[in-house]
Structure formats: structure tokens, C-alpha cells
N, C-alpha and C positions, 0 to 999 in steps of 0.2 A: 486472493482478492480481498481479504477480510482484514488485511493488516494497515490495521489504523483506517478504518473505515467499515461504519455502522454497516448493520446485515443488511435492512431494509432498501438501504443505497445500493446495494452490492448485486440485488437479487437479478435488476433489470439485467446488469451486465453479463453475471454469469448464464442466463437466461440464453440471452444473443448470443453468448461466447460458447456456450453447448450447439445452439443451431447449428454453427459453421464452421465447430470441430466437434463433431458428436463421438468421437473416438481416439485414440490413441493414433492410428494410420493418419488417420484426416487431420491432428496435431503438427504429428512428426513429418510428415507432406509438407504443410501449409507454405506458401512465402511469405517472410518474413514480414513483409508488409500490411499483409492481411493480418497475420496473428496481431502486429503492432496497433495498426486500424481498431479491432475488435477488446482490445487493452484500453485502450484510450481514454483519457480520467480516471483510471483508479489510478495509476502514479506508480513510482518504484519497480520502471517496464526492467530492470535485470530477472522478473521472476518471472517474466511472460516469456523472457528469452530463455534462462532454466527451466520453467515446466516444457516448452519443446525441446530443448536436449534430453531432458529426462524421458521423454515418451519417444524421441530417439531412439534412446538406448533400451527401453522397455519393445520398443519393436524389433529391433535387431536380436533381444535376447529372447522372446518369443514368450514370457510371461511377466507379468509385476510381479516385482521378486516380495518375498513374505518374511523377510527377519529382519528384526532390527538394524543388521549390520549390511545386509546390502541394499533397504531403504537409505540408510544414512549415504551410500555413493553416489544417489541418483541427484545428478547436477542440483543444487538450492533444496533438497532437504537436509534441514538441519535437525537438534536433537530433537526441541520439538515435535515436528510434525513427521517423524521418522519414529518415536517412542509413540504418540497417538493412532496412526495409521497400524503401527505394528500390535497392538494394543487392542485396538477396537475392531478392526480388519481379521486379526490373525489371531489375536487372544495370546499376546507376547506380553511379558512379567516386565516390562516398561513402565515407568512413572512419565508422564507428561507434563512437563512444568511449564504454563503459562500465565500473564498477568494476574488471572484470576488467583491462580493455583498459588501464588507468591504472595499471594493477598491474605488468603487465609491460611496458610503454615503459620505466615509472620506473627498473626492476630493467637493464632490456638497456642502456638508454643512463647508468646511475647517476645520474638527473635530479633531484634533490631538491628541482625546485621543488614548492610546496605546490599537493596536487590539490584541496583544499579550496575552493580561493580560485578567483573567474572569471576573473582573469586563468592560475592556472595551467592550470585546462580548455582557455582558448583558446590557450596552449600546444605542449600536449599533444597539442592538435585538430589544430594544423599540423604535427606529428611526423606522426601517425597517418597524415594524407592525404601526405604526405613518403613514406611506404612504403608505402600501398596497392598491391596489385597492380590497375591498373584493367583488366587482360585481364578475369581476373576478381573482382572486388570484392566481389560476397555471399561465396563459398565464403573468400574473405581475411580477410573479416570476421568470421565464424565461425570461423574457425580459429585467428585472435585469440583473442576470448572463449571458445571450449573449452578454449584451453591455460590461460587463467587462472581459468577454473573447477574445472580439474583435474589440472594439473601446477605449475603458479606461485601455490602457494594460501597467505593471506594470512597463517600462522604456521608450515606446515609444506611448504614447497616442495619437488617431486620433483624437486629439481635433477641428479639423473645420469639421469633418464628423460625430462629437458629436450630436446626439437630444438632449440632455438638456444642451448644453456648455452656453445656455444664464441665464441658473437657477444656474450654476458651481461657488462655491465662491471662489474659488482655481484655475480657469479657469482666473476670473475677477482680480485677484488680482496675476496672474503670481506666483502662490505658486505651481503649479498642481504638481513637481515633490518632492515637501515636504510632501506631503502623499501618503499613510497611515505611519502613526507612528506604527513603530515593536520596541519595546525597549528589552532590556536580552537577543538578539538571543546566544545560548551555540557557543562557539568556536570551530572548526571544528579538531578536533583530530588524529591526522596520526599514524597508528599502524603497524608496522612489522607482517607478520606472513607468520611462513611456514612450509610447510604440507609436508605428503610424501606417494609418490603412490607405495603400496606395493599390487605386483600382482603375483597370482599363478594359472594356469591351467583356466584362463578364471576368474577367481575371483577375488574380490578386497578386500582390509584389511578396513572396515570402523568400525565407534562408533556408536552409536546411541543415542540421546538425552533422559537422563529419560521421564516418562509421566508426571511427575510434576516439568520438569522444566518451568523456568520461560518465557524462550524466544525458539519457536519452538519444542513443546514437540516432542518425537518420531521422528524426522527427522536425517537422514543420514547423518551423515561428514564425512570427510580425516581425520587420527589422526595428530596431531601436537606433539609436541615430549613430552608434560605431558600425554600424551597415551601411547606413549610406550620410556620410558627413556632411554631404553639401545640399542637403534634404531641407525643404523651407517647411515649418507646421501651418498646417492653415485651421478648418474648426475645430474647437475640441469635441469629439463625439460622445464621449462622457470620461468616470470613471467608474472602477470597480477594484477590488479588495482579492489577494489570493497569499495563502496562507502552505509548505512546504515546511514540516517537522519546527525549525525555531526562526525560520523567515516568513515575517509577515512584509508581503509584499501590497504597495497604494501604485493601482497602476491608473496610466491618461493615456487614451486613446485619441491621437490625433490626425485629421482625413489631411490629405498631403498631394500633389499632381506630382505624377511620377517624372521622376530624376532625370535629367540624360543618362548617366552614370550611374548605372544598377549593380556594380559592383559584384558582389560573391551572391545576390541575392536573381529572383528568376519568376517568370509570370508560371501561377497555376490556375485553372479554371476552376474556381467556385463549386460549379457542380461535383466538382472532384474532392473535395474535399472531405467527405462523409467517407471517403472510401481510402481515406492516406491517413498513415501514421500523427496527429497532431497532438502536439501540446495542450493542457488542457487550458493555457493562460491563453492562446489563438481561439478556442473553443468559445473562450468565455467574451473575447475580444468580438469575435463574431456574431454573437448573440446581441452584445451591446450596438453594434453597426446596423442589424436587422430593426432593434426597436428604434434607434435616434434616425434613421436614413429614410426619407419617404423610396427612395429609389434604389434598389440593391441587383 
């Protein structure tokens, strides 16, 4: 839940997402729908659909497995959080390498290889387990990533509140804001788009994502006008801004009288919607229809 999204944002969700799967059983249960529903705005739903295989398979096999190596098979853990869990959980000789933790190798050892790139992770990786403490390795590990969460931070470092500013090669030689090297970040891409709220007796006109698409199977949108071509705009109900790793999307909400021809799209009832899988650009569409609409 935390990836690429603040904790404090996170807490409501994971909050709600514990209520209505307080267990591993009541995960690996769920339908899909619900677990998708209870996902909904954090983004990057492949992980909501890995953590249920994974507690799948954690049920079927009758314990959370405890090593490094058979955390790493559990559907979407990667090194990361299969080296931390194993680590901090189990007290396994694992380095945990995470943004933080790349932040300050780079800074102590002045390392300028590029963290962007797989070879400099793998790196990086062999530093990390180079200075693990394996007495103990969870509390090393975290103590890692605290400092780079909150002393080595990536524009404004506490360097005289530093514990290792005197071991820092990048500290000593006034280089500290030359790392870490990110080389190829993709260039940020601004895209038009705009949808149309077509509404009838409590219902709304929406699409649904095949189950084998690529990106959010099964989840609820607004049509955009390759949904329904022969679609007239009528007011514009406003706009609003949404932003997906290097697209920044300007989106126009426009209210519309529904179509003859509703094409691959289908009426759902409003009140239903708290309860289905959606998009969070639909979420946000809908909030904007609740303040500009005297009548909803």
C-alpha cells in the first residue's frame, strides 16, 4: 500500500482493508470484487491481486513461511520486502535495499553508480549485505531506512544530526547533494481527456475493463467519447487534474443525455458504487458531479 504513496494517506485504507479481511482465510476467500472495491485509490491493483495469491498459498500451506527463499516465491514479493519481512520477522542475515537505503550507501560511500539501472541495484545490494549487521539484521535494517527517511532526506539532509556524517564521503567532500545518481528518468507526459456523465433514474452509464486487460482488469470507468462515438456534450461539469507515475493527465467532465446506442458500455446504480471495483479517475469524476450538480 505504501508504494509511492504517503503513510498518512495510506493509514485510512489499510485500516478499512484490515476490517474486511482481518486474516489470511478471509484474504484468500475474498471475491475478487471486494478485495478490488477495498483497493480502490491506492493504484497498482497487480499487488492487491498478488497479496491474495499469496495468502492463497500461505493457507493452503498452513504457515507463513520464514526464509528468505520461500518468502521470495510468495506471488509479488520481491527482494525487497522478502529480505525486510525475513529480517525483521525472522531475524534472517538479509539487507533490505529501499529508496531510502540507496540514498544513503550512495551519500556514505560517494557511489555514483546509477540506482535506476538493474545492474546498479545489484550493486548496491552487495554493499548493503557487505555491512549488514547479521547479529542483528531486522533492527540494522530499519535503522537504515529510518535514517533515510529522516535524517538523509533526498533535498534537504540533516547532516550535523547525522550518526555516521563522520564515516559520509559525500558529507567530507561537500558532494552530499550529487547523490544518488537516477540517470533515464521517462519525461513526464500531459494528456487531454474527457469523459461524460450520463445519468438515468439513479444510474450511471459506465464501461468496464476486460478481465484480461493489461492495466486494472474488471474495474469501472466514465466512457470517453471511443465508447460511445455518436455521444453529443452538453454542460461541462468541471475539471480536475490526475497524475499516474510519468502521466499527468487534465481531465473535462462533461453531463451528456444518454445515447440510443450504449455500445460495450451498461447502466450501474450509483448507490452501487462504494461497493465495485472503480478507478480512481471515476472516483474523482464523481465527487466533482456531487459538488457542480444541485440534483444527484
Amino acid at each position: 500500500m505504501l508504494q509511492q504513496t504517503r503513510v498518512a494517506a495510506v493509514i485510512p485504507y489499510y485500516e478499512r482493508f484490515l476490517s474486511r479481511f482481518p486474516n489470511v482465510a478471509a484474504l484468500a476467500d475474498a471475491p475478487e470484487q471486494d478485495l478490488l472495491a477495498y483497493w480502490a485509490g491506492l493504484g497498482y491493483y497487480h499487488r492487491a491481486r498478488n497479496l491474495q495469491k499469496a495468502a492463497q498459498a500461505i493457507k493452503q500451506s498452513g504457515s507463513f513461511p520464514d526464509t528468505y527463499e520461500a518468502i521470495r516465491r510468495l506471488p509479488g514479493a520481491g527482494d525487497y520486502t522478502s529480505a525486510a519481512v525475513a529480517s525483521i520477522a525472522f531475524n534472517r542475515p538479509h539487507a533490505a535495499l529501499d529508496g531510502n537505503v540507496l540514498r544513503v550507501l550512495s551519500r556514505v560511500y560517494a557511489d555514483g553508480t546509477d540506482i535506476a539501472a538493474p545492474a546498479g541495484r545489484a550493486h548496491f545490494r552487495g554493499i548493503a549485505d557487505q555491512v549488514l549487521d547479521r547479529t542483528q539484521p531486522g533492527a540494522f535494517n530499519q535503522a537504515m531506512m529510518e535514517l533515510g527517511a529522516t535524517i538523509c532526506l533526498p533535498r534537504n539532509p540533516q547532516c550535523l544530526l547525522c550518526p555516521v556524517a563522520s564515516l559520509c564521503a559525500a558529507r567530507q567532500t561537500g558532494r552530499v547533494h550529487e547523490f544518488p545518481v537516477k540517470l533515464g528518468r521517462e519525461k513526464s507526459v500531459v494528456e487531454e481527456r474527457v469523459f461524460f456523465w450520463v445519468e438515468r433514474e439513479g444510474s450511471v452509464l459506465l464501461w468496464q475493463r476486460p478481465q484480461d486487460a493489461r492495466l486494472m482488469p474488471g474495474f469501472y470507468e466514465l466512457p470517453e467519447r471511443v465508447h460511445l462515438p455518436g455521444i453529443q456534450a452538453g454542460e461541462l461539469l468541471g475539471e480536475f487534474r490526475h497524475a499516474i507515475t510519468f502521466h499527468n493527465y487534465r481531465c473535462r467532465v462533461y453531463e451528456a443525455v444518454p445515447p440510443e446506442d450504449t455500445g460495450a458500455c451498461g447502466w450501474v446504480r450509483m448507490r452501487e458504487l462504494p461497493q465495485l471495483p472503480v478507478s480512481t479517475l471515476l472516483r474523482k469524476a464523481e465527487r466533482l458531479c456531487r459538488r457542480t450538480r444541485t440534483v444527484f
